[in-house]
C-alpha positions as a printed NumPy array, in Angstrom:
array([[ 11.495,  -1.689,  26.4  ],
       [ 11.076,  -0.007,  22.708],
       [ 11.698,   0.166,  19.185],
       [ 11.188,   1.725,  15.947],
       [ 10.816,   0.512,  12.672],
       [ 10.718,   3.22 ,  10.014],
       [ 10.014,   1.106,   6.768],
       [  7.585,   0.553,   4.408],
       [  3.869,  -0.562,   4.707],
       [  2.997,  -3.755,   3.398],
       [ -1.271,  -4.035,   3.448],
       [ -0.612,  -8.006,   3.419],
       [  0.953,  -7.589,   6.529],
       [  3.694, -10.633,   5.721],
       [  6.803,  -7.638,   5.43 ],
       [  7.426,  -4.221,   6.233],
       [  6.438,  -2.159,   9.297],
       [  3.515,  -4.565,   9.905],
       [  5.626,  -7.281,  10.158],
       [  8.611,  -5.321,  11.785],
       [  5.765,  -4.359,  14.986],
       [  4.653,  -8.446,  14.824],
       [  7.542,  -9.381,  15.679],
       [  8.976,  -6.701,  18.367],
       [  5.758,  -7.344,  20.096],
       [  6.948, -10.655,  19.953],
       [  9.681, -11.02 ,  21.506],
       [  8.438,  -8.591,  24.269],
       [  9.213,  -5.114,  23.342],
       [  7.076,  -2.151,  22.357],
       [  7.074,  -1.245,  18.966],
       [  6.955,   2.245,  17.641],
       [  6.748,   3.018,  13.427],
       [  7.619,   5.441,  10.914],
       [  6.05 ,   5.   ,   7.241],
       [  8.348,   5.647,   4.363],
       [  6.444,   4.218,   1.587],
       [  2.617,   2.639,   1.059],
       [  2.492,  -0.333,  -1.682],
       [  0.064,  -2.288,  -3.117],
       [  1.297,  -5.603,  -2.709],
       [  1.042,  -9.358,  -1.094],
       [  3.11 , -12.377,  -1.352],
       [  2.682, -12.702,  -5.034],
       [  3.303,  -9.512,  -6.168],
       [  4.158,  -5.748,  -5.978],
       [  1.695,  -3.404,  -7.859],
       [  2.244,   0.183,  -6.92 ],
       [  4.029,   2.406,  -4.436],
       [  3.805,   5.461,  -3.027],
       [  6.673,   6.81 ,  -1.102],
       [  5.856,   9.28 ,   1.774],
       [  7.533,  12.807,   1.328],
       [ 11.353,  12.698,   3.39 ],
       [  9.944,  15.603,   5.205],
       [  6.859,  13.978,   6.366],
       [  9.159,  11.191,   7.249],
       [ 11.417,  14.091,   9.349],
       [  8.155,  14.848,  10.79 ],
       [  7.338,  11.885,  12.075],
       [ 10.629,  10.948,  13.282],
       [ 10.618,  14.229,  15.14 ],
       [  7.227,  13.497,  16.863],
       [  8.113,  10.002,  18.124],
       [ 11.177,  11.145,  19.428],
       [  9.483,  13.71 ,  20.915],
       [  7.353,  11.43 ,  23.341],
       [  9.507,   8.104,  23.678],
       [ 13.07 ,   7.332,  24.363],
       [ 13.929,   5.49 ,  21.65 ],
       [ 17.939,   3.723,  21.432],
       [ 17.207,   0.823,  18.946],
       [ 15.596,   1.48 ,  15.651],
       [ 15.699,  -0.264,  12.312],
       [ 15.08 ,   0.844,   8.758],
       [ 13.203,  -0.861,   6.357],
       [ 12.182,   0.322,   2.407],
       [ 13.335,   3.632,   2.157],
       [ 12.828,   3.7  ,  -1.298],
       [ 14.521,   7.227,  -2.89 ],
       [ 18.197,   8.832,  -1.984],
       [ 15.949,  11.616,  -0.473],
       [ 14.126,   9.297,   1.802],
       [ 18.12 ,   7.652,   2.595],
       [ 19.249,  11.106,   3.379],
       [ 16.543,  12.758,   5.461],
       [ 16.593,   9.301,   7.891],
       [ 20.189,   9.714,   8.112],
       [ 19.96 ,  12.865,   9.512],
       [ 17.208,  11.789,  11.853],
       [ 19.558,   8.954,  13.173],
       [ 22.395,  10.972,  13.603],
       [ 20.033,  13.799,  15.468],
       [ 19.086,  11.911,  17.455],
       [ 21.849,   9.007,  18.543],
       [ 19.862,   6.107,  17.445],
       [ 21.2  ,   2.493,  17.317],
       [ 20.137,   1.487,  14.11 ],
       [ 19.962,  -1.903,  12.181],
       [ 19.113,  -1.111,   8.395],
       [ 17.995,  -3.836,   6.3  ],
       [ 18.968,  -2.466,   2.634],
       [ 15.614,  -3.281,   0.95 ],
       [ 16.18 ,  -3.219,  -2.545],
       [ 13.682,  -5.771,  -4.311],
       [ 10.813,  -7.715,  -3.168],
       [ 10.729, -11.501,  -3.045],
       [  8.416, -11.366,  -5.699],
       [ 10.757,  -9.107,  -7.712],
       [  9.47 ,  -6.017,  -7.576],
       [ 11.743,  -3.383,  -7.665],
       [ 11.102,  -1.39 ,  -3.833],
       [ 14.075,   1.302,  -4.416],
       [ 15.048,   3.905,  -6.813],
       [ 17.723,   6.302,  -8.633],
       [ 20.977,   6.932,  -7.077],
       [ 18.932,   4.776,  -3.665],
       [ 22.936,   2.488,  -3.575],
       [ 24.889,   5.54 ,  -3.222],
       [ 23.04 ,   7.382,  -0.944],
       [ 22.665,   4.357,   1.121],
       [ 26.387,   3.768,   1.429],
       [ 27.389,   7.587,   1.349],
       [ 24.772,   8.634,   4.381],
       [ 23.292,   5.974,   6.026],
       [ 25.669,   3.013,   6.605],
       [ 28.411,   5.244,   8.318],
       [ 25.982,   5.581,  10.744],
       [ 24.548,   2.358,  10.874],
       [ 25.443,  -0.055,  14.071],
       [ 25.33 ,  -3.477,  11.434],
       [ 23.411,  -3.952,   7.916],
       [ 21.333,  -7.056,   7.253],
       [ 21.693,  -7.505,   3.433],
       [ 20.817, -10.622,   1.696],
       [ 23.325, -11.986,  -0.847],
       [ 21.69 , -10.217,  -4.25 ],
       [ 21.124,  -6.729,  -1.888],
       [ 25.034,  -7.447,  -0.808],
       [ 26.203,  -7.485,  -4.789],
       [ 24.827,  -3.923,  -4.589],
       [ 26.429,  -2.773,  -1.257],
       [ 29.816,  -4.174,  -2.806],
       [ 29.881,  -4.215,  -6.233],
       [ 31.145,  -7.889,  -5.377],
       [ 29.5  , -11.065,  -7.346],
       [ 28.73 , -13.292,  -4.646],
       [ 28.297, -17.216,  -5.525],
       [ 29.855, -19.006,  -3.002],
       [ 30.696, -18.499,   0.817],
       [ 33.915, -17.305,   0.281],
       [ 32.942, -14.542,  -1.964],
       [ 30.74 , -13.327,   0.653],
       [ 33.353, -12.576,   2.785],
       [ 35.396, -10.741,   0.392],
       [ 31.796,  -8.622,   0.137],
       [ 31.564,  -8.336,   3.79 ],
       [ 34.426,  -7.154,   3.856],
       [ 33.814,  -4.208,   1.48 ],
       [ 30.662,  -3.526,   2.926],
       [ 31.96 ,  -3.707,   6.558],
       [ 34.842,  -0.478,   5.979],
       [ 31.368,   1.24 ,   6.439],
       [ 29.537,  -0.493,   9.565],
       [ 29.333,  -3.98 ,  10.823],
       [ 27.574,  -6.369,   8.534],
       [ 25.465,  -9.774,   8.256],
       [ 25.385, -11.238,   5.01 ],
       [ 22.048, -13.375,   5.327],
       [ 21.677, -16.992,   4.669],
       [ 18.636, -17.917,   2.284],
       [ 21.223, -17.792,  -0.816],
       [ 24.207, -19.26 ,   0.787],
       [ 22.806, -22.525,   1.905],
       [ 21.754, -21.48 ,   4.957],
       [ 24.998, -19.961,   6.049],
       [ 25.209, -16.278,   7.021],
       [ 28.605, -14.66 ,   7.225],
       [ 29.19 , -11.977,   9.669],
       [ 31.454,  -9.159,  10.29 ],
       [ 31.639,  -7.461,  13.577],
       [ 34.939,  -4.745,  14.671],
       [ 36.988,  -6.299,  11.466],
       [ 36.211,  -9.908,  12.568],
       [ 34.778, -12.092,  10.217],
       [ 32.614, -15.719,  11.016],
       [ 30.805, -18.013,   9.466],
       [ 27.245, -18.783,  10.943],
       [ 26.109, -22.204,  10.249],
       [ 22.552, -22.938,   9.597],
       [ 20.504, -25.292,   7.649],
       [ 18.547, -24.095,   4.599],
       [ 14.896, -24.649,   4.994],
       [ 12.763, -26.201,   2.333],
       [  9.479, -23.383,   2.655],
       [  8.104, -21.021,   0.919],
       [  7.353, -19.114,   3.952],
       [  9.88 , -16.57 ,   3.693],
       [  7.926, -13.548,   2.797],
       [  9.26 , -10.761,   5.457],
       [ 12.022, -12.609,   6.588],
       [ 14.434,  -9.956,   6.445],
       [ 12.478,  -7.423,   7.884],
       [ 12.131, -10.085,  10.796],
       [ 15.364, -10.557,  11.086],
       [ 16.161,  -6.859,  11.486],
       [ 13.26 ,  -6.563,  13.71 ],
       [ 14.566,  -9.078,  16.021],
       [ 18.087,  -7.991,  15.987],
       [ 17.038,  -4.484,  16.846],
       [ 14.772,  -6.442,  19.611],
       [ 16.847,  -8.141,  21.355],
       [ 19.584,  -5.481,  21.457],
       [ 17.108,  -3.84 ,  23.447],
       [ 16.357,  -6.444,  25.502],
       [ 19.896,  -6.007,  26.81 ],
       [ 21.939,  -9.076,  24.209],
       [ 25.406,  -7.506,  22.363],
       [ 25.283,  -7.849,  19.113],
       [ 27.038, -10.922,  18.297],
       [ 24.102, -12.624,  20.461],
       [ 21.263, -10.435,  18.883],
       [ 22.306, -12.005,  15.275],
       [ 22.09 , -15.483,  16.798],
       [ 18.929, -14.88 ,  18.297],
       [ 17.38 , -13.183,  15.435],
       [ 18.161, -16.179,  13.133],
       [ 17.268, -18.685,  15.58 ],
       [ 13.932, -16.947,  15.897],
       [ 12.988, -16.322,  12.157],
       [ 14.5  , -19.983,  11.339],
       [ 11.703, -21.49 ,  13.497],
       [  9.144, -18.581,  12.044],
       [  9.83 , -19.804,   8.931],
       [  9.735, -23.597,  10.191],
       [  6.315, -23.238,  11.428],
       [  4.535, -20.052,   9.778],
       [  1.411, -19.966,   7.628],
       [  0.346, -18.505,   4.054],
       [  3.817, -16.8  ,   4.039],
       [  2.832, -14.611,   7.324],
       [  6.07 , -15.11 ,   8.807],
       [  4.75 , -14.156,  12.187],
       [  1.591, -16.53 ,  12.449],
       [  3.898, -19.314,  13.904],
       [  3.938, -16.819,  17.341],
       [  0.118, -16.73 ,  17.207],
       [ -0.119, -20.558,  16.486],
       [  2.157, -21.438,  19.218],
       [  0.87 , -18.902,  22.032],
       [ -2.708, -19.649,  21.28 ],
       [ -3.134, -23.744,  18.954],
       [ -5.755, -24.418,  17.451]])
């Protein structure tokens, strides 16, 4: 079993395609990865980036592809409408399943996309998208919907989801996520947890949706498991590595 994450690097290792490998390996699956941007950053903060030219991205794409059978992929920080575009292409090439979690701004509140990034994300990537994974402020953008209660997510689900199948997260919604799968819209419960351990909890949650597909779970399933799995990440993580409560609980101290 494999997947791809092609997403940004973050040297802290809390978020982006460090974090996206931490967690595939996981829950048990091989993880391949495609760089789209380097930043400086860490929990705190986001002090420079430098995205990767969307042919270089092409050629990596190209090279894994080349050598392993990839079905599930995710996306990560694309960053430009070129970047958008040329992994769009890529996905459609090539068949791939793909989550994309629409990163847009950091936790820390960096911006991590530019330009026209909306557009080209809605115009060339999300029609080919198998579900999106935005959080409630990356949703506003998707939508053009202001979201402040449950109910107003739906009504943005619903926008978003005439393009692909959707999952509105829960960090901003009281720990509720709303979902939207083949026109169907649900509610997931959840509580909201009191931590500041969040950092790279959407890339997580992308991860391990894109994991568990793989492992064989439809996608209704895959959401549940995914939040399940970065609720108790979150629950019992360290110094905002969301992945150190697998290493903690494998191997205590």
């Amino acid at each position: 079993m494999l997947a791809l994450s092609i997403a940004g690097f973050d040297p802290s290792g809390g978020a982006g395609i460090l974090a996206d490998i931490k967690t595939f390996s996981a829950l048990g699956v091989y993880g391949a990865g495609v760089i789209t941007a380097l930043t400086a950053q860490n929990v705190g903060r986001v002090s420079g980036i430098m995205p990767v030219p969307p042919g270089f991205v092409e050629e990596q794409l190209d090279l894994v592809m080349e050598d392993l059978p990839v079905v599930h992929a995710k996306t990560g920080m694309l960053y430009s409408a070129e970047i958008v575009e040329a992994v769009a292409e890529k996905v459609r090439e090539y068949g791939l399943r793909v989550i994309v979690d629409p990163v847009m701004v950091a936790a820390s509140g960096g911006e991590l996309s530019e330009g026209n990034f909306v557009r080209a994300l809605r115009r060339h990537l999300l029609p080919e998208a198998l579900i999106v994974t935005p959080n409630v402020a990356e949703a506003e953008r998707l939508s053009d919907v202001p979201i402040g209660s449950v109910d107003d997510a739906i009504r943005a689900a619903r926008v978003i989801g005439e393009l692909c199948d959707v999952i509105i997260t829960g960090g901003h919604l009281g720990g509720r996520s709303v979902i939207q799968i083949d026109g169907d819209v649900e509610v997931l419960e959840g509580e909201l947890l009191d931590s500041r351990n969040t950092h790279g909890s959407g890339c997580s949650f992308s991860a391990a949706t894109a994991a568990y597909l793989e492992r064989g779970l439809d996608l209704g399933e895959a959401l549940r498991m995914a939040d399940s799995f970065v609720r108790e990440a979150i629950r019992h993580g360290h110094h905002g590595t969301l992945n150190q409560f697998w290493m903690h609980s494998r191997y205590p101290e």
